[in-house]
C-alpha positions in Angstrom: 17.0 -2.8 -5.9 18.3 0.0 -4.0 15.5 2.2 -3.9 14.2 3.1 -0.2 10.7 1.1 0.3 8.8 4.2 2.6 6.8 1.9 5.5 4.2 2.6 8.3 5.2 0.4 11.1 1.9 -1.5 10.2 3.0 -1.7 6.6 6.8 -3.0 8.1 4.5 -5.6 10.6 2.8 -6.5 7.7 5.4 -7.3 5.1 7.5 -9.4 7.9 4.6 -11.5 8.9 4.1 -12.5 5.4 7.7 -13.7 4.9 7.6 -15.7 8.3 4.3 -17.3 7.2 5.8 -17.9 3.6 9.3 -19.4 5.2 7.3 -21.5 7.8 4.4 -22.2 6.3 4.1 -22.3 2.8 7.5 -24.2 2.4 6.6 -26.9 4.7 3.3 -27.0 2.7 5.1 -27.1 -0.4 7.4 -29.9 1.1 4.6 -32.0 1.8 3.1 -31.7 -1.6 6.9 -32.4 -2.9 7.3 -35.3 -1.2 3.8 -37.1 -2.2 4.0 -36.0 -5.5 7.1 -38.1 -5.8 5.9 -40.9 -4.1 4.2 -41.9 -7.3 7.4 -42.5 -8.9 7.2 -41.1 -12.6 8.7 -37.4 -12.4 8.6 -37.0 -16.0 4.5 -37.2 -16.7 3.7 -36.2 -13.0 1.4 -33.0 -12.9 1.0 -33.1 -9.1 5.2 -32.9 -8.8 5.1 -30.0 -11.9 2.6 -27.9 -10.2 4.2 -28.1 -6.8 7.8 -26.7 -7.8 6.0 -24.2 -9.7 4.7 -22.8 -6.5 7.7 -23.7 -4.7 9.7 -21.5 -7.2 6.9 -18.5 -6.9 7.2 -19.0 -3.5 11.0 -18.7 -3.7 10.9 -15.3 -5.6 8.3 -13.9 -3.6 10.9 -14.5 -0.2 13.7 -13.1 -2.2 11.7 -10.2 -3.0 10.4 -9.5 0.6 14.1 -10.1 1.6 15.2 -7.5 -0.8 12.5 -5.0 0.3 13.7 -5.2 3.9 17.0 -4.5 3.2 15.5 -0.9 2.3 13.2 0.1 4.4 12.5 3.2 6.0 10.0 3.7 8.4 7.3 6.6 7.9 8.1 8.3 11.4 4.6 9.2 13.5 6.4 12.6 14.9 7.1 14.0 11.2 3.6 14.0 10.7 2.4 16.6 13.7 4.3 19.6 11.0 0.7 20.7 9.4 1.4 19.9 6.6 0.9 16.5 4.1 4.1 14.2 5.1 4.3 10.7 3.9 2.0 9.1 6.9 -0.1 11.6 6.8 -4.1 11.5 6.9 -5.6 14.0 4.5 -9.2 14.9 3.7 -9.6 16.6 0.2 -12.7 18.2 -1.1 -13.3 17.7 -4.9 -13.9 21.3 -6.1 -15.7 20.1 -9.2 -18.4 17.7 -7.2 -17.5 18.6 -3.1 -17.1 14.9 -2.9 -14.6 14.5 0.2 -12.7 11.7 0.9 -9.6 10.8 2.9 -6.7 9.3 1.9 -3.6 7.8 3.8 0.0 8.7 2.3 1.9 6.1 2.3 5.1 4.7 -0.1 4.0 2.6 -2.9 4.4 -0.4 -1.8 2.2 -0.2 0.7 -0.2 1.5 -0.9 -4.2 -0.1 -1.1 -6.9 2.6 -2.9 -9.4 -0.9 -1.7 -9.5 0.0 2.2 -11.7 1.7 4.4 -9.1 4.8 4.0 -7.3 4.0 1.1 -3.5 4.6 1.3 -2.6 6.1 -1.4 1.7 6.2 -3.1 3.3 9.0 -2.6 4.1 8.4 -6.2 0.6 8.6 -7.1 -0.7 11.9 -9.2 -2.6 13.1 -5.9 -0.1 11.7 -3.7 2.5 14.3 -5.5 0.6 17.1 -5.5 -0.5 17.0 -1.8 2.9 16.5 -0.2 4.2 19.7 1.5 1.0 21.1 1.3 -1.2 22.1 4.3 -4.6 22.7 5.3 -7.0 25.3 3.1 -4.7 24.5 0.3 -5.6 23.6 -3.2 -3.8 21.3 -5.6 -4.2 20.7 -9.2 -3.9 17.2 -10.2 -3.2 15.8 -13.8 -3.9 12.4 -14.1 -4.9 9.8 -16.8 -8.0 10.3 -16.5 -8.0 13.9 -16.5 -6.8 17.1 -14.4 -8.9 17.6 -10.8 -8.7 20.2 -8.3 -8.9 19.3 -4.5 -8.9 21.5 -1.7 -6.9 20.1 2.1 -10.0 20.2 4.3 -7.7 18.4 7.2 -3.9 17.2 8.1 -3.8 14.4 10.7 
């Protein structure tokens, strides 16, 4: 993996707290599990021993993964985001031209990216994502998704 992994400083806090909990935490969990599992001797028709080096080995992947994503990681900077226009980091309220509906979203890179929160952070890879980077405020953007093509107009740029 080589590609750069685009992170708030939340995002970056985030991802590094879940590898310290997984490394201290879950592996000493998993440990534990190990080690009574094989206290009742027969490896070979032992579920309890089965089920705990399957975590351990999901476990395993999902630190090598984190590692990997850390190697790559730049940092959304707060000061690129005070141009006026949509920057990865930025806070954008669109106007559905079709319905008015407004809502903000949050650009962020895709890994961080979570359409389920109070301001959903959306990829910069995402259909709307795309079309609202580089734009500015009173703008409007044509989006082609799945689903359809939409029209949104910038009501704000934070």
């Amino acid at each position: 993996m080589s590609q750069v992994i685009y992170l708030t400083k939340e995002g970056l806090q985030k991802l590094e707290e879940e590898l310290k909990n997984l490394k201290e935490v879950k592996r000493v969990e998993i440990a534990e599990k190990l080690k009574e599992a094989i206290s009742f001797w027969d490896l070979s028709e032992n579920s309890e021993y089965e089920d705990a080096r399957n975590e351990q080995a999901q476990v395993e992947l999902r630190i090598t993964d984190l590692e990997e994503q850390l190697k790559h990681v730049e940092i959304i900077e707060e000061s690129k985001k005070t141009t006026g226009k949509v920057t990865m980091g930025s806070l954008v309220e669109i106007e559905s031209l079709e319905d008015k509906e407004k809502v903000s979203y949050k650009i962020v890179g895709s890994t961080e990216s979570n359409i389920l929160w109070e301001t959903p952070l959306i990829s910069n890879e995402s259909p709307v994502g795309k079309a609202l980077l580089g734009k500015k405020k009173w703008d409007s953007v044509k989006v082609k998704a799945h689903s359809g093509s939409f029209e949104y107009k910038i009501l704000s740029v934070k």
